[in-house]
C-alpha positions as CSV (number, residue, x, y, z in Angstrom):
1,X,0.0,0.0,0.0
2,X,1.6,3.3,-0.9
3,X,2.7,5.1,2.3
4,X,0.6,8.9,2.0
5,X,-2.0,10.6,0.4
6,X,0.0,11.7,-2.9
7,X,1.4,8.5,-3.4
8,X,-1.7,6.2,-3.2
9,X,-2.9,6.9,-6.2
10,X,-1.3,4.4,-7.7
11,X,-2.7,1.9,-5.7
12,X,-6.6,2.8,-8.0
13,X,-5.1,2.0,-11.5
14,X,-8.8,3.2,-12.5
15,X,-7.7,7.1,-12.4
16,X,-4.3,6.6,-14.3
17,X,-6.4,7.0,-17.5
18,X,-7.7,10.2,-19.9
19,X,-11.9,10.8,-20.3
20,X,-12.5,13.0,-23.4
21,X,-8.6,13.5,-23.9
22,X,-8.2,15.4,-20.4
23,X,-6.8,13.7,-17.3
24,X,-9.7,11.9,-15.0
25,X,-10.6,14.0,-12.1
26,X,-13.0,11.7,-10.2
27,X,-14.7,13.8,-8.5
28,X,-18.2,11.7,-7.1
29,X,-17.1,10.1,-4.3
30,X,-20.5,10.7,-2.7
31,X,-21.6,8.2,-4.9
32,X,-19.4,6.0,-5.2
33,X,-15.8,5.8,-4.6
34,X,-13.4,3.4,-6.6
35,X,-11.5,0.6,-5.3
36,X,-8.1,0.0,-4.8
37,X,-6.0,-3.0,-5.9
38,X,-6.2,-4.4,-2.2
39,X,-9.8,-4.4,-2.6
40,X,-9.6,-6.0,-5.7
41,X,-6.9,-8.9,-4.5
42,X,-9.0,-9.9,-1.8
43,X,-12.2,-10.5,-4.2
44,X,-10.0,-12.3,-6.7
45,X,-8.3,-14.2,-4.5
46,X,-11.1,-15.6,-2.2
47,X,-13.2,-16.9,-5.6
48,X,-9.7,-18.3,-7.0
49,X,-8.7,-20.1,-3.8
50,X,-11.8,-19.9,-0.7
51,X,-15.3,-19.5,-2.6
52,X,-17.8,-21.6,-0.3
53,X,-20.7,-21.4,1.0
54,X,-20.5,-20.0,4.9
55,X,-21.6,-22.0,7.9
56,X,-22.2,-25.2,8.6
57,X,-20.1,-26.7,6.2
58,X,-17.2,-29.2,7.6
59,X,-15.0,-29.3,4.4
60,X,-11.9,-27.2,4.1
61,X,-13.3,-24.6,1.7
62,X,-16.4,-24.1,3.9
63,X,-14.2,-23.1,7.1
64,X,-11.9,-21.1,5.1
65,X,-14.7,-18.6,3.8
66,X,-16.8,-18.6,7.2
67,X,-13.6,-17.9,8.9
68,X,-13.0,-14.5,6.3
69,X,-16.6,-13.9,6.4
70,X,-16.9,-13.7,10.1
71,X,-12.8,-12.5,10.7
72,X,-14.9,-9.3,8.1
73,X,-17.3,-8.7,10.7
74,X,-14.6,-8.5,13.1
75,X,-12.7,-5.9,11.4
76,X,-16.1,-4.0,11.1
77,X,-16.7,-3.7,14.8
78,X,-13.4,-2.4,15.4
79,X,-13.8,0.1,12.9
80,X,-16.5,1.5,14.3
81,X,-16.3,0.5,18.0
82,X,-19.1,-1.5,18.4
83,X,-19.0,-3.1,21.8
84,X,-19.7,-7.1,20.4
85,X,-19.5,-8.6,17.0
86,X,-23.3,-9.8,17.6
87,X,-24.1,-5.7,16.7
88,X,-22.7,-5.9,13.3
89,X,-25.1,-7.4,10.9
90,X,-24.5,-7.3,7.1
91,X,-27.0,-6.0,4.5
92,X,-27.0,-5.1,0.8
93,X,-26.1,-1.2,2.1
94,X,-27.5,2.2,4.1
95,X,-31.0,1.5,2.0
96,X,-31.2,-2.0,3.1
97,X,-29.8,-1.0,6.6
98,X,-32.9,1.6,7.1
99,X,-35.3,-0.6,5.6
100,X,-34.4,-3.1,7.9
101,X,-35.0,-1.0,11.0
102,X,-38.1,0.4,9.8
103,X,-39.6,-3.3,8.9
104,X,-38.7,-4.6,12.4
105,X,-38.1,-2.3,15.2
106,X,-40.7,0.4,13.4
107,X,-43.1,-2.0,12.7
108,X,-43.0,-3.9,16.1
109,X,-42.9,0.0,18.1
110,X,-45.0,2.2,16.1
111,X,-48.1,2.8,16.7
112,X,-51.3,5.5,15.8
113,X,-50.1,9.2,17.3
114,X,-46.8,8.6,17.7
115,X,-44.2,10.6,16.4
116,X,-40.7,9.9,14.1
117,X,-38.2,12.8,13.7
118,X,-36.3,13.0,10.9
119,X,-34.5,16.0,9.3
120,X,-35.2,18.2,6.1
121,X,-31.8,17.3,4.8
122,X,-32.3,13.4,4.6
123,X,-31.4,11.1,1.7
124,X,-34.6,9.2,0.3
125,X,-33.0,6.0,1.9
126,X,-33.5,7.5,5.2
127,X,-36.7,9.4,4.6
128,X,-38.9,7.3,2.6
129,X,-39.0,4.0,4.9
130,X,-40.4,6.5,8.0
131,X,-42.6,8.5,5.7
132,X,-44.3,4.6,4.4
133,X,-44.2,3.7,8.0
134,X,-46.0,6.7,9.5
135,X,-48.6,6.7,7.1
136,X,-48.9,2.6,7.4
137,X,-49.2,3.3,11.5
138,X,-51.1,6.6,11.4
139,X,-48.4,8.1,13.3
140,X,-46.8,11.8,12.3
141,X,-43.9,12.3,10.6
142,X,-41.7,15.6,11.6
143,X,-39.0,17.2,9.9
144,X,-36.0,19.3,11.5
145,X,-34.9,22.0,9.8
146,X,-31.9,23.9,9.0
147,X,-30.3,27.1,10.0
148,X,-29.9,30.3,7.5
149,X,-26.2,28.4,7.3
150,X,-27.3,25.1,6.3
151,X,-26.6,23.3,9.3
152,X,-29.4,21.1,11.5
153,X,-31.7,23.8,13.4
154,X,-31.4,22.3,16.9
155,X,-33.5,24.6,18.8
156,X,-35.7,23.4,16.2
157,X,-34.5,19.6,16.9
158,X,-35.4,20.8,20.9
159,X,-39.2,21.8,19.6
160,X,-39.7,18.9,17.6
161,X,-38.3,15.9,19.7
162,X,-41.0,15.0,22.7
163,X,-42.3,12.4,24.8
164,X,-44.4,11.5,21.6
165,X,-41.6,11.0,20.0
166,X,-40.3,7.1,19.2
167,X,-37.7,7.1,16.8
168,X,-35.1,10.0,15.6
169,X,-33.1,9.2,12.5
170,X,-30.7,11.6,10.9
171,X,-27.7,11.7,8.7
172,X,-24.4,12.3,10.3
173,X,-23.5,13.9,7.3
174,X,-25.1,15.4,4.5
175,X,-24.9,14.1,1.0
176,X,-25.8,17.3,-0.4
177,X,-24.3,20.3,1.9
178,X,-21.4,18.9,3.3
179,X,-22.6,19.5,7.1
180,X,-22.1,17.2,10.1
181,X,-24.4,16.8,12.2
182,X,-24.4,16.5,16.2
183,X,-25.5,13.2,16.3
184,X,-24.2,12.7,20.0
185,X,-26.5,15.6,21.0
186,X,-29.3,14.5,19.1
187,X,-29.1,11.2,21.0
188,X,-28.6,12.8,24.0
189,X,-32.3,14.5,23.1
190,X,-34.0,11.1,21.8
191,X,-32.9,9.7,24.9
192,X,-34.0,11.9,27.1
193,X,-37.7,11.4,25.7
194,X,-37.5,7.5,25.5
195,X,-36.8,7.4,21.7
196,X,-34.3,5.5,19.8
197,X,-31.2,7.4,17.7
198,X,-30.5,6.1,14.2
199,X,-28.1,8.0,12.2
200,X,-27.4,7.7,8.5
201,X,-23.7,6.9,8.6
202,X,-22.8,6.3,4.8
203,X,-21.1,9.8,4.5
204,X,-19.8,10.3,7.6
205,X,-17.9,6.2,7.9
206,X,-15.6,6.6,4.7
207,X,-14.4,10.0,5.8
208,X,-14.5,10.4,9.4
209,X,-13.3,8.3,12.9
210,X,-16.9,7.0,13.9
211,X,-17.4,5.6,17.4
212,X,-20.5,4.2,17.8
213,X,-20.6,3.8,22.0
214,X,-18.9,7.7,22.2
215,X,-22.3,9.0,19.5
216,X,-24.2,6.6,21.7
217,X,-26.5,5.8,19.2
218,X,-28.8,3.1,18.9
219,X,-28.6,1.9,15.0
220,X,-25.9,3.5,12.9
221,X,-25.7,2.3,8.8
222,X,-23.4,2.6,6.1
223,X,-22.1,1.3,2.9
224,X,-19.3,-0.6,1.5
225,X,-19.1,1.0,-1.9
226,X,-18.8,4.2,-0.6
227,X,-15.2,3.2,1.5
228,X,-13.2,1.4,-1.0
229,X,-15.5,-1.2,-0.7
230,X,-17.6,-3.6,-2.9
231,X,-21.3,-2.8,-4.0
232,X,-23.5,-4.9,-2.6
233,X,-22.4,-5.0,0.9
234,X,-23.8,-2.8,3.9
235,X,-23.4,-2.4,7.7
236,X,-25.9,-2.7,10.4
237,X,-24.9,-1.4,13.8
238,X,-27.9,-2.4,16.4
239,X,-27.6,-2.0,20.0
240,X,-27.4,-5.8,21.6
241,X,-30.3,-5.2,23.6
242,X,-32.6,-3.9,20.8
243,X,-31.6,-6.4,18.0
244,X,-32.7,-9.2,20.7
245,X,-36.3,-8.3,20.7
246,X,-36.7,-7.3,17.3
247,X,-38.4,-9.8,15.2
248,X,-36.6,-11.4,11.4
249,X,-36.2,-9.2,8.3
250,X,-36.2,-12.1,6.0
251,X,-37.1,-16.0,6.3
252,X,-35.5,-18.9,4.7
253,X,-32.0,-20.4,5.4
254,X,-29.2,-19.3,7.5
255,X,-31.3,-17.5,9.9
256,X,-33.1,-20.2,11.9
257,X,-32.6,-22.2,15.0
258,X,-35.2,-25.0,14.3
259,X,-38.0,-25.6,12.1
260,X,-40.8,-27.6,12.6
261,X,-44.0,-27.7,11.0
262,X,-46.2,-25.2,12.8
263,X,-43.7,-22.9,14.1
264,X,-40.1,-21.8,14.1
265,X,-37.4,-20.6,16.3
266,X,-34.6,-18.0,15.0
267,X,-30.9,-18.1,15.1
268,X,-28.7,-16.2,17.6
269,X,-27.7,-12.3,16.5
270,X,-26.0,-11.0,14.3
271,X,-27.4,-14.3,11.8
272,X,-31.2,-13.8,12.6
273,X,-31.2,-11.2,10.5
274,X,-29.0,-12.7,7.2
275,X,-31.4,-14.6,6.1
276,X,-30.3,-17.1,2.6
277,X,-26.6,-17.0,1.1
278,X,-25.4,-13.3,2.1
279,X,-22.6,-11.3,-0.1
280,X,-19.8,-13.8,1.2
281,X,-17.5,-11.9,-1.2
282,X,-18.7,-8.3,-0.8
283,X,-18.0,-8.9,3.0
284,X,-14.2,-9.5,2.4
285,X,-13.7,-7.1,0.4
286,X,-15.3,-4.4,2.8
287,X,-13.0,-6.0,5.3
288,X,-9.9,-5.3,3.1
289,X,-11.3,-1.7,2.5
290,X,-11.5,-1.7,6.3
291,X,-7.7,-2.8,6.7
292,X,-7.0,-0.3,4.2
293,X,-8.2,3.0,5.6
294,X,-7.1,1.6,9.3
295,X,-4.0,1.5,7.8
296,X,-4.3,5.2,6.7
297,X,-6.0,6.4,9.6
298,X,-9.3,7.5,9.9
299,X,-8.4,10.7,11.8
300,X,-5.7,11.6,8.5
301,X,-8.1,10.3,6.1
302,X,-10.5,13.4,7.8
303,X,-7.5,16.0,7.7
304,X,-6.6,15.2,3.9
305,X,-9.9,16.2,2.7
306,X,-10.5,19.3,5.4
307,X,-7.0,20.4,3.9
308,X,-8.8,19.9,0.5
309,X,-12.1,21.8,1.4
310,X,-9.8,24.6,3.0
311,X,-8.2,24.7,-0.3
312,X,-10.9,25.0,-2.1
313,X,-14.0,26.0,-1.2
314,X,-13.0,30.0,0.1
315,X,-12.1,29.9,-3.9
316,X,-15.4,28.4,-5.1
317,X,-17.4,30.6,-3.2
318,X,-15.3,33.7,-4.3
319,X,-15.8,32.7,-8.1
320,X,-18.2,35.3,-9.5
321,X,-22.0,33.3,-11.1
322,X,-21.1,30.1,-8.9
323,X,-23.4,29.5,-5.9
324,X,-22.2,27.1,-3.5
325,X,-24.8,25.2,-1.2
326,X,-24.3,24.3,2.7
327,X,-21.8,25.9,5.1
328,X,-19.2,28.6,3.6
329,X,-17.0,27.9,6.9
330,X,-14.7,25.1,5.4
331,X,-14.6,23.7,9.2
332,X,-18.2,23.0,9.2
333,X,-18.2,21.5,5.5
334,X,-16.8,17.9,4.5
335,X,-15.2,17.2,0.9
336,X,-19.0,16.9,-0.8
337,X,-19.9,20.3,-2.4
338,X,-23.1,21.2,-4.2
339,X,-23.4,24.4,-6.6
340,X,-24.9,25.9,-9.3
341,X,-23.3,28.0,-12.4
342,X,-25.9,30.9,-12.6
343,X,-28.2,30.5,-16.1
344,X,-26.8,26.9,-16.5
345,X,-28.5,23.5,-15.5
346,X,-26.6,21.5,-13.4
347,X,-26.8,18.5,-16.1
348,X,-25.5,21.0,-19.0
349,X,-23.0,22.0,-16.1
350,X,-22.2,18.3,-15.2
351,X,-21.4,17.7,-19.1
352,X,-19.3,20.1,-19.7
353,X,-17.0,19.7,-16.5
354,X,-17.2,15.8,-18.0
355,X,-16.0,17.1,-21.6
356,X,-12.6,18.5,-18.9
357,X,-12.4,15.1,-18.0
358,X,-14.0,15.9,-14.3
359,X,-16.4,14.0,-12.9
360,X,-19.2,15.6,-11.0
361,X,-22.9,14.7,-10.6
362,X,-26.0,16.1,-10.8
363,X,-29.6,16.0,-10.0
364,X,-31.6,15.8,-6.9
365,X,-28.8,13.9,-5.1
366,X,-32.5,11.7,-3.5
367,X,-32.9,14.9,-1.7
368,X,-36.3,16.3,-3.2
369,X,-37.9,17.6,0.1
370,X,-34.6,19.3,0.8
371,X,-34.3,20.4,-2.8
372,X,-37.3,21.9,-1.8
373,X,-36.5,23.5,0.8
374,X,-33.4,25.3,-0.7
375,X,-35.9,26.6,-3.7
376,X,-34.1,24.2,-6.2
377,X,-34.6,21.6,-8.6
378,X,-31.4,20.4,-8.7
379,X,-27.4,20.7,-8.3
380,X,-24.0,19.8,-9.1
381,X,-21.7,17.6,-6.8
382,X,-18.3,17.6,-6.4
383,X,-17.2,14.8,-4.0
384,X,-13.1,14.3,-2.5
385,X,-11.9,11.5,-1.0
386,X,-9.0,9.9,0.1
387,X,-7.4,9.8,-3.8
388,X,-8.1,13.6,-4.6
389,X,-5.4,15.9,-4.6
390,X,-5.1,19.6,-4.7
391,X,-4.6,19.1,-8.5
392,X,-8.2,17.7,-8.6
393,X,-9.4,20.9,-6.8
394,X,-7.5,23.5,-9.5
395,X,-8.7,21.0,-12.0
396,X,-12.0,21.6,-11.0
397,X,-11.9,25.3,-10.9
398,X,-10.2,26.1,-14.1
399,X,-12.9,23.5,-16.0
400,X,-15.8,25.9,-14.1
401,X,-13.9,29.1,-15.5
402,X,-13.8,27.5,-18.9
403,X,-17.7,26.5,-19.2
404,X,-18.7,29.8,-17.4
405,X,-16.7,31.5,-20.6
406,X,-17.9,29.2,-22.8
407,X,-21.5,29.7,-22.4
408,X,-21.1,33.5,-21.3
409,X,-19.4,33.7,-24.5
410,X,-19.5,31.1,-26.7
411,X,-15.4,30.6,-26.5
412,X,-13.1,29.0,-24.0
């Protein structure tokens, strides 16, 4: 593994290529990041030398893939502090993570006048499953809103949060405006009115030390693909406590203790709830892509793209016709950055940065009610991570200057 942050590049042979004769600047992290040979290794070599099926097998193969597949789950709960390996439980990703709560715990705990908090600034895959659930229970969905800075209102979090309240779930960090939220302090609040704390980890994990026991939340999810990881593979931190009473996700294999013909009993946690053949691969590979940015450091991992935001977000603000979305302090806005060119939709905008060779996305980001919120229909992204250098960053500014001239002006 190359030793620092200007080296490993070499270590993603992906970006050592040209898109539209320019040099790649991946730039949409947010969405997905890219894998690096590690990664890569570990998926070749368990389907060249391990590939079994997990559990209960006796042969050689069998033991050597529940061994990676469990030694994964290990590497997991480290990563994020979880106090047992019984909290981890492995999904398809954040979607399937939320679903998952909101199928079992919701379903089981919700019921006609109660209340869910979530905030304005949600992803879909941590808005929609409470919306469906409220209106399935006849219980009221509530909303958090955000400050004239872009950052969680929490006087407004202090209004909304009551006794009624039974479940708050909210991003740690925002996939559209770059803010992180105070998830320890929204906890602290949940708590305090007998409601759980689930937080929407899958842009916070990749970029950020996360300690599940110091947030003291009560579900945390993220996803593989977004931390060097495969697609296809998600994290489920549950509380042991909570997991124990909740009822299955799924039926079928795997996730029994016995069947007989009238009723059935469930398998001990984390495997009640991985129901069938899981992502035996995708798991390690997400544990190499754990190994991998322990190996960096999660705390330099954070300053490497702060250093990057520092660099250059004071300059994207200052660039006359751009408009730049979530907190102008670079110390209260991670690497993801949304903005608009003035008179220029954020596809056209997204094009012509890709005719550069940079990389950016654009839409709604599945943030329509925040979209909303902000007056918009949609934005670009420009996403860092652990790969992006400050190159990237003057890359990305002098593509902006160009389309800006070449749709103020027709010429570049």
């Amino acid at each position: 593994m190359a030793s620092n942050f200007e080296t490993l590049r070499s270590d993603f042979p992906i970006l050592d290529q040209q898109v539209n004769d320019e040099r790649l600047v991946y730039l949409d992290n947010a969405a997905t990041a890219q894998r690096p040979n590690q990664v890569v290794d570990a998926l070749v070599h368990f389907y060249q030398h391990d590939n079994a099926n997990v559990h209960r097998g006796v042969h050689t193969l069998a033991e050597r893939a529940t061994s990676q597949y469990e030694a994964a789950r290990a590497k997991v709960q480290r990563f994020i502090n979880a106090a047992k390996t019984d909290e981890i439980v492995f999904t398809k990703g954040t979607t399937d993570s939320l679903n998952l709560i909101a199928s079992t715990y919701g379903e089981a705990n919700i019921q006609a006048g109660d209340e869910i908090v979530i905030s304005i600034m949600e992803h879909h895959s941590n808005l929609i499953p409470w919306q469906q659930l409220a209106l399935r229970k006849h219980a009221t969905l509530k909303y958090i809103e955000l400050t004239a800075t872009g950052e969680l209102d929490m006087a407004d979090a202090a209004n909304k949060i009551s006794d009624r309240t039974k479940i708050v779930s909210v991003t740690h960090a925002s996939n559209v405006l770059g803010t992180v939220n105070p998830i320890k302090a929204l906890a602290r609040l949940a708590h305090q009115h007998g409601a759980v704390m689930i937080a929407d980890g899958a842009q916070a994990a990749p970029h950020m030390p996360v300690d599940v026991q110091a947030l003291d939340v009560d579900f945390y999810a993220f996803s593989g693909h977004k931390m060097l990881g495969p697609t296809g593979i998600g994290v489920l931190y549950g509380r042991e406590n909570l997991l124990a009473t909740m009822p299955p996700y799924q039926f079928g294999g795997e996730m029994i203790g016995f069947v007989h013909r009238d009723d059935s009993t469930w398998a001990e946690l984390p495997w009640k709830f991985e129901a069938g053949t899981q992502n035996i691969a995708g798991a390690i590979g997400l544990g190499a892509a754990v190994d991998y940015l322990t190996q960096l450091g999660m705390d330099q991992v954070q300053q490497h793209e702060q250093q990057l935001v520092n660099y250059l977000l004071p300059k994207l603000i200052a660039m006359p016709g751009v408009t730049v979305y979530g907190p102008q302090d670079p110390q209260h806005h991670t690497g993801v950055i949304a903005f608009n060119i003035d008179g220029l939709h954020p596809h056209d905008a997204a094009t012509a940065l890709d005719m550069e060779g940079v990389a950016v996305r654009a839409g709604h980001h599945c943030a329509q009610p925040l979209m909303a919120a902000l007056g918009l229909v949609a934005t670009a992204r420009a996403s860092f991570y652990i790969y992006n250098t400050q190159a990237d960053a003057d890359q990305l500014l002098t593509s902006l200057q160009a389309t800006k001239e070449f749709f103020e002006h027709g010429t570049v």
